[in-house]
N, C-alpha and C positions, 0 to 999 in steps of 0.2 A: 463343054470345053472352053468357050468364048468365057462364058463367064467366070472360069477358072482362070483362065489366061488375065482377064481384067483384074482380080484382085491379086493375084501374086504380082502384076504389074506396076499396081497402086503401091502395093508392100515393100517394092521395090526402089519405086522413087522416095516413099517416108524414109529408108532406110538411108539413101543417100542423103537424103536433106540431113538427118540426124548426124551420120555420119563425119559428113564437113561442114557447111555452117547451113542451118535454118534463115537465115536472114538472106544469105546469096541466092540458094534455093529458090523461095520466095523473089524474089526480085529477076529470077531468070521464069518463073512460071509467070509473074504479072504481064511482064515482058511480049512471050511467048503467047499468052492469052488474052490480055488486051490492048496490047500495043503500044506499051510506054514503059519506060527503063524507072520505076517508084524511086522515092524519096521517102525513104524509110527514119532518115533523121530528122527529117522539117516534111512529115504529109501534111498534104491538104487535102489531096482527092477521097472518095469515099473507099474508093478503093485500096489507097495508100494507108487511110487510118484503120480499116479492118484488117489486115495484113499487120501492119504495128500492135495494133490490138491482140490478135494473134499470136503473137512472141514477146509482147510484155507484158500483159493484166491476165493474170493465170489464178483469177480467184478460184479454189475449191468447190465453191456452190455452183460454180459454173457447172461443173461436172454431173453435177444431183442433177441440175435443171434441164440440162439436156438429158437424163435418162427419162426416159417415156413413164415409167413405173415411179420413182420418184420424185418428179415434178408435180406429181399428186398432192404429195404431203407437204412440200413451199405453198403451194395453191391453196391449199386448206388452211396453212399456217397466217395464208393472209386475207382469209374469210374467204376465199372463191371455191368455194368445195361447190356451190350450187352451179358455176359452170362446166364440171368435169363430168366427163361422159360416164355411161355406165358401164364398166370391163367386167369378165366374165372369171378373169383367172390372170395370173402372172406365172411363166414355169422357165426354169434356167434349165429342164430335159425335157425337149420331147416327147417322148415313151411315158411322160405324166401325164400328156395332157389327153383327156377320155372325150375325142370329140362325139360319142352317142351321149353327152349331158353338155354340149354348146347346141344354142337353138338353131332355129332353122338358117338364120340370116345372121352374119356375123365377122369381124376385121380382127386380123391378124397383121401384127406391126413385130417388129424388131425393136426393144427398147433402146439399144444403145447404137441406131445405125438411121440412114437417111434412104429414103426412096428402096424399105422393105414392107411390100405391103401385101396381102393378099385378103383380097374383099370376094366374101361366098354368098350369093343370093340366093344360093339352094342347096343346101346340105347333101340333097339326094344327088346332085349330080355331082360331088369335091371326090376327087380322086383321094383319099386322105396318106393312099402311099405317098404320090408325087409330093403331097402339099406337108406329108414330116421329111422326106429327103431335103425340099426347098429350107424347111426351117430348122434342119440339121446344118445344114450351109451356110444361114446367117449366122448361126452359134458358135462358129469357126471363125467368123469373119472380125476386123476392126478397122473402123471407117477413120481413124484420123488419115489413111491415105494422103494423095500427093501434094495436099495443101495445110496440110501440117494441124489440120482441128482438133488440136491437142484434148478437146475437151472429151471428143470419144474415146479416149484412147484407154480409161481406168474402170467404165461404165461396164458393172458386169453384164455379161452376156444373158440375154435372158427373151421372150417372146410372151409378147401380151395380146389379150382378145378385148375388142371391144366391141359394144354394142353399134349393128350398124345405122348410117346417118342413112336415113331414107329422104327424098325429094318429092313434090308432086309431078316433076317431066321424069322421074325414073333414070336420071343422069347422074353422075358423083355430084357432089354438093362444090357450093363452090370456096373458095376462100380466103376469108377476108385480113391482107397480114399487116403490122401495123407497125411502124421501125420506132422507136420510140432511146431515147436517149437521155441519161437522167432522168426517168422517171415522166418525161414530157413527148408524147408521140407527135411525128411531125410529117409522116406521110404514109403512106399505105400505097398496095395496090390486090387487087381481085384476081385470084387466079378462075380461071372461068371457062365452060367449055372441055372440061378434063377429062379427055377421053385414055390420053396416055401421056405419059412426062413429055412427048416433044409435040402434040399439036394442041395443048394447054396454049390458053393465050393470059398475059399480064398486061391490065390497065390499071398506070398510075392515077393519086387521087391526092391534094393535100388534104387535110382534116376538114375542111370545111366543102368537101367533092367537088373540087373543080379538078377538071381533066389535066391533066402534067402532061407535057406534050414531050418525050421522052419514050425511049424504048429501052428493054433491059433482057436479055435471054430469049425472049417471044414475044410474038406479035400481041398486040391492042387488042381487044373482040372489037367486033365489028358491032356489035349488038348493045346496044345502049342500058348501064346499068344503074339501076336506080340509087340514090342516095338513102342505106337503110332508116329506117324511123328510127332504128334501134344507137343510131351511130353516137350517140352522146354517152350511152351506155358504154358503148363498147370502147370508147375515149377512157371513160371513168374506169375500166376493169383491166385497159391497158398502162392504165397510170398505176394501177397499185400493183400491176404482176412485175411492174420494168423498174420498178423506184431503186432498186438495190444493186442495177447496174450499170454501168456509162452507157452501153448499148445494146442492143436486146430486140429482136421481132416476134411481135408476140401474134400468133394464129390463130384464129376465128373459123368456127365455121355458122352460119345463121340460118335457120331453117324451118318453117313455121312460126316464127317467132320466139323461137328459142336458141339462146348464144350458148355453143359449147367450145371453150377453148382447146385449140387443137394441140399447140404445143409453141414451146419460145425456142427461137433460134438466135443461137449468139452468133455468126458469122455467114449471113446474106450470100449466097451460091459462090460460099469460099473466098470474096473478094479477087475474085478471076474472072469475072466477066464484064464485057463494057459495056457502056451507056452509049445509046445514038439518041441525039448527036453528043459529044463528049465533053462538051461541057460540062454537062448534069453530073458528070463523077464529080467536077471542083463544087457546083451549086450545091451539092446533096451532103459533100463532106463538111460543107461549113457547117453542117447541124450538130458534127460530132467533135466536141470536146473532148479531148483526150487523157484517161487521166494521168496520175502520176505511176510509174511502173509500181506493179503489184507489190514485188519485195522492198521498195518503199513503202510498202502502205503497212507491212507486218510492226 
């Protein structure tokens, strides 16, 4: 019921925002959630420019790239098919999918949604009623919710399996995300620690790993992470997946020594949350060039 109540709530507020203006909206959520009244016609903050970016640069492909399923085929279109993980199936029903032919171990995502996930480390123990009611529900669901992510909004509905990331501590793997802008990444951080979305901790990193002394949604680990071997790579694989748009977080996961890109996110936790201390919203936005509004660009 809670969770019924939260999406007709979210559904609620998009509808308002659409209703009378998205840009007001928007500036009473920034507001409300991080504690400053935006400047949506001269941003600077990073948070002010993902908010603008949000209501003016509505390229199309944005749409593709945030689907879970079709971001495959960008990815391959620009030679990285060898970082994409191995999926099992893609199904827009439920009632398709035959989990006695998914293996033992195996991730269940929502393609067109954020924070839908169910990870089975043992097939014999998945309740597999509970777990098609849950993915009848995402199937019902659309996440452009109360911050207006225009880009979920046209992604059909659909549920993908993918092969799971195993670790050697037996913990979620962790994640390495990388914000990149034109085509040029300029800072990251590790999500680390993932036991569930709130006691997840994010430490910032510039490209060259020195620590950012900044907080953003959670805490820092406390646990010292290494600077991967692999990071030059993963510079180079985040420059060719992000070249094609002003702004773009593109997702790593690293493990064994092998890079599998998780996924690109064009709008960083909605551009609704602050930076401590607050500066770093203005230091971080100077990296974001903004471009010309989209329907300029046609």
């Amino acid at each position: 019921m809670k969770r019924q109540l939260n999406y007709n709530f979210k559904t609620f507020l998009y509808r308002v925002a659409t209703f009378f203006s998205p840009e007001l909206f928007l500036k009473i959520q920034v507001r409300r959630l991080v504690g400053y009244w935006p400047d949506l016609n001269s941003p600077k903050t990073y948070n002010e420019k993902l908010n603008w970016y949000k209501l003016h640069y509505h390229d199309p492909m944005m749409t593709k790239c945030a689907d879970k399923s079709e971001v495959r085929n960008y990815l391959k279109e620009k030679g990285l098919g060898v970082y994409l993980n191995e999926i099992y199936g893609v199904w827009d029903n439920v009632d398709l999918i035959d989990f006695d032919k998914l293996p033992t171990k195996f991730v269940l995502k929502s393609t067109h949604g954020t924070a839908q996930t169910i990870v089975c480390n043992d097939k014999a123990k998945l309740d597999v009623v509970k777990v098609k009611k849950e993915l009848k529900y995402w199937l019902k669901t659309n996440q452009i919710g109360a911050g207006y992510e225009w880009v979920y909004k046209d992604i059909p509905p659909a549920i993908i399996c993918e092969k799971l990331i195993e670790t050697k501590d037996g913990l979620p793997p962790k994640d390495y995300k990388f914000f990149c802008f034109n085509g040029e990444p300029k800072f990251l951080f590790v999500a680390s620690e993932r036991t569930n979305n709130v006691d997840v901790k994010f430490t910032f990193f510039d490209c060259d790993w020195n620590n950012l002394p900044f907080l953003q949604g959670h805490p820092k680990s406390e646990i010292p992470i290494p600077k991967p071997k692999e990071l030059s790579l993963l510079l180079d694989i985040a420059r060719k997946a992000s070249k094609d748009f002003p702004h773009v977080r593109v997702d790593f996961y690293l493990e064994n020594g092998q890079i599998l890109i998780g996924e690109l996110t064009f709008f960083h936790f909605n551009g609704l949350v602050r930076f401590i201390p607050n500066e770093y919203d203005e230091i971080l936005g100077a990296h974001f060039d903004l471009p010309k509004k989209w329907s300029q660009n046609k």
